[in-house]
N, C-alpha and C positions, 0 to 999 in steps of 0.2 A: 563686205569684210567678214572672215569668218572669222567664229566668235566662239568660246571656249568660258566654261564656267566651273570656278572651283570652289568648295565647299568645304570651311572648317572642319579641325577636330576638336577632340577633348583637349581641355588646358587655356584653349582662346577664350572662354566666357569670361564676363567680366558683371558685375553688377549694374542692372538699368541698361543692359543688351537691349537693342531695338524699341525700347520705347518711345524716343522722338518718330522712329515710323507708325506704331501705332497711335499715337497722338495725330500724326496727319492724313495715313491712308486709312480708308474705309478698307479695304481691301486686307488689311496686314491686322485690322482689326478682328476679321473675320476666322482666319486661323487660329489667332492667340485664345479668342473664346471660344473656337472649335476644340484645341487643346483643353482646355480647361474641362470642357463637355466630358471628353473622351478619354481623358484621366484621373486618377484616384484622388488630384491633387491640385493647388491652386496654382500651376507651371507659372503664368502671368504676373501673378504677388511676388515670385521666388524671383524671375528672370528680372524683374524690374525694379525691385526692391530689398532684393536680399534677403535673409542674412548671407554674406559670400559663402558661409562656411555649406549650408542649403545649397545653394546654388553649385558647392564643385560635389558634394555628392553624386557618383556617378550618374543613379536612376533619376537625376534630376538632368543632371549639366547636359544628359544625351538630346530626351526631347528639346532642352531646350534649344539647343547650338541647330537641331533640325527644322523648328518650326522658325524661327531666326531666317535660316540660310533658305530656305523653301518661300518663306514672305518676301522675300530681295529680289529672288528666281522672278516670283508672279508679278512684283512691280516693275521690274528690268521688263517684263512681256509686255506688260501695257503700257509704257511709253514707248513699244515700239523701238528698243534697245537691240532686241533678238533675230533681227530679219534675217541674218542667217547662222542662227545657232548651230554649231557642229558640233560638239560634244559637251559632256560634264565629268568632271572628276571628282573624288573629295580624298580627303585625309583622315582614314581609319574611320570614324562613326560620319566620319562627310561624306564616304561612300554610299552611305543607303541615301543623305539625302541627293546625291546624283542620280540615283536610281529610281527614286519620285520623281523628280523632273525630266529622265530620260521616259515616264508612263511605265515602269516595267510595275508598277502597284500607283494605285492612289494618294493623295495625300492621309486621308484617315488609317485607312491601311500602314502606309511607310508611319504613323507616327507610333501605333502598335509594335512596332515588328521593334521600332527603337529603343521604345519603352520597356521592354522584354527583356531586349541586348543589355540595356543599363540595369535592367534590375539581377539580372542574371551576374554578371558581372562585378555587380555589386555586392552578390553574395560571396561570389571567390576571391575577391577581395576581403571582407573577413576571414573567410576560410583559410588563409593562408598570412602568412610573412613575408610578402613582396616589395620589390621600390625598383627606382628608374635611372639612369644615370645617363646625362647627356656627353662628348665625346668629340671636343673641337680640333681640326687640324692632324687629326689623322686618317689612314687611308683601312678600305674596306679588311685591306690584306691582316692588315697590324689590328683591328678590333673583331676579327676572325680569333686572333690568335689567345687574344686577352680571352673571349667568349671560350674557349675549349680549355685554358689556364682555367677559369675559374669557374667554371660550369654555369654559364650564363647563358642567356637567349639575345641576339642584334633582335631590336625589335624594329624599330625605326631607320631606314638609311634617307634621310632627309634631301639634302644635298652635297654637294663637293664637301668634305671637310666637318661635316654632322653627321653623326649616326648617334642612335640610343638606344643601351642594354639594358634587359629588365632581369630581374628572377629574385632567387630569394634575397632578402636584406643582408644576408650576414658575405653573402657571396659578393653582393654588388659590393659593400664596405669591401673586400678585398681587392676587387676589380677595379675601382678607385684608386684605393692605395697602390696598384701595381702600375695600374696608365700613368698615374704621374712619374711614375720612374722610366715612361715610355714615352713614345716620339708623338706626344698628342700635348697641344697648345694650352689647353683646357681641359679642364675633368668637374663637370655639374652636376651635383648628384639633385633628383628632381624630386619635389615636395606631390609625391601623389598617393594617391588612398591603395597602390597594389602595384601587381607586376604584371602591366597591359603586354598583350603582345609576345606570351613567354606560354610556356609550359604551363604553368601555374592556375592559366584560363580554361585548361581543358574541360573542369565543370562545367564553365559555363559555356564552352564550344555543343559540349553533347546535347544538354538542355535544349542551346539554341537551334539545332542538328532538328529538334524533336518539335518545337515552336514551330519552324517553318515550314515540317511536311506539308499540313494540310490551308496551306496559303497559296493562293496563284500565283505565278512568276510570268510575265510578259514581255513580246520580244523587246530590246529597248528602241526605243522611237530617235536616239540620239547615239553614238559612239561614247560608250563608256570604260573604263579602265579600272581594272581590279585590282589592289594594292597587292594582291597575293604574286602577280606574275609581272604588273607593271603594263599588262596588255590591253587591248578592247577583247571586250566579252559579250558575246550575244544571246548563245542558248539559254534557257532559264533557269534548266536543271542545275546548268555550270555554274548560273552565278547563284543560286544558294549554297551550291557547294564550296564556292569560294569566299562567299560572307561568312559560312562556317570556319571556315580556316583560316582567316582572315583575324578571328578573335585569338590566335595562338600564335600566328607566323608572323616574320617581318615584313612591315608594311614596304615599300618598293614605290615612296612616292617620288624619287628621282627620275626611276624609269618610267613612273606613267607619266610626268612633264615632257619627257623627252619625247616619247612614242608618239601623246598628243600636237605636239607640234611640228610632227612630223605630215598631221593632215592638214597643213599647212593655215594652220591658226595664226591670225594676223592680231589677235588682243586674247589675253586673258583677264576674265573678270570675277575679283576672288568675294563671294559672298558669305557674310558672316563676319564675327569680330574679327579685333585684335592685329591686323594684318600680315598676320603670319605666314599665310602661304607663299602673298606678294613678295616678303621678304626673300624666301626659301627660291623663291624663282629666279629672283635676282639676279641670288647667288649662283644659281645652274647656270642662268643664259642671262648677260646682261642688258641683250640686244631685244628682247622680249617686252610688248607693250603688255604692262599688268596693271588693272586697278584695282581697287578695294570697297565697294559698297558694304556699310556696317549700321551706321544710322543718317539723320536726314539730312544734315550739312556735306555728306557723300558725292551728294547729286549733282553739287555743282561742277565736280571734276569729272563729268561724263559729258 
């Protein structure tokens, strides 16, 4: 059976993320105090104890939702889940940790390059006036139109029926106000620290441009799919270039669902909280076998 694995973004974390697994793997135990080791900070006390407010801070929520979705990856391998793993995907910072499990860098490495991302990121988010706005029931063409009405960025094209604009606040407040006078079901304006996936990030695109020179990049050992184009990407050089661009452009995880399964992936197995990808899949193909591993009562539905 081939097997397909996706990996959270920012916004799935939740408070006490993964602790019943490390409460019972040695294994998932090992990472969470690798993290600890190899950050400035106690990631473990945050992810499994809060305070929430800690935990969605971006430089935090990064490593975390990584070292999370990377501990699922290693247990899914040792009970012999993966015999024939054919790709990984993620959703926006789930892409690096695809990228760790495709071998294109290490686990200590990928949790670095994360931790950078979020702090980076974190800082243009102060820097700026940013917010997010979710966008139900209308089509690519009609939130094209609203984004150039109101000088906005599509950051997210989800699924059928979901997209989300980001940019600055005063702009999305109008962008809101005008969708509801347009052919969209819903209009959610999103509680988050900045305008992910916009213009806004370019600080922290270039920094991160300047992090990753002097990092290896390896081929990937797995078919992987860049949010930037929605495709598999191999070269190395391409895929820093496209994690760079990746922090500014619309993420494109409808098309890499589609493309994925076009290698004719018979389960998707979405690792990490919240079950957000499962859901999003759903909605694209409903004929698609997805599950959801998050914490230890997971296991039983595999």
């Amino acid at each position: 059976m081939k097997t397909a694995l996706l990996f959270s973004g920012q916004g799935a974390q939740y408070v006490g993320m993964g602790k019943s697994l490390y409460d019972n793997y040695k294994e998932v135990r090992s990472y969470w105090d690798s993290a600890n080791d190899i950050l400035s900070f106690d990631l473990k006390s945050i992810s499994f104890h809060g305070p929430e407010e800690q935990l969605t801070d971006t430089s935090i929520c990064q490593p975390a939702l990584y070292v999370h979705g990377f501990s699922i990856y290693k247990i899914l391998q040792k009970a012999n889940k993966l015999e024939n793993l054919t790709a990984a995907l993620g959703l926006s910072l789930g892409e690096l940790t695809a990228l760790a499990v495709a071998q294109v860098y290490d686990f200590q490495t990928g949790l670095r390059i994360v931790a950078e991302r979020g702090r980076l990121m974190q800082e243009a988010c102060k820097a700026t006036d940013g917010s997010m706005a979710s966008l139900i029931g209308g089509t690519q063409e009609l939130v094209k139109e609203l984004c150039k009405n109101c000088d906005v960025d599509m950051a997210n094209i989800n699924c059928p029926g979901q997209i989300v604009i980001s940019g600055e606040r005063f702009k999305i407040e109008e962008a809101c106000n005008q969708a509801k006078e347009m052919a969209f079901s819903r209009v959610i304006p999103l509680k988050v620290a900045g305008a992910y996936h916009s213009r806004l990030m370019k600080s922290a695109a270039d920094a991160f441009e300047k992090f990753l020179a002097s990092i290896e990049f390896k081929v990937p050992q797995l078919k992987v799919f860049t949010n930037t184009t929605g495709k598999a990407i191999e070269d190395p050089t391409e895929i820093k270039k496209a994690l760079v661009k990746q922090v500014v452009s619309s993420v494109l995880w409808e098309d890499c669902m589609v493309n994925a399964a076009k290698l004719g992936i018979e389960e998707f197995i979405e690792c990490g909280p919240g079950k957000v990808l499962s859901g999003l899949a759903r909605r694209i193909n409903k004929d698609w076998v997805v599950r959801s591993v998050s914490e230890f009562s997971d296991w039983e539905n595999l």
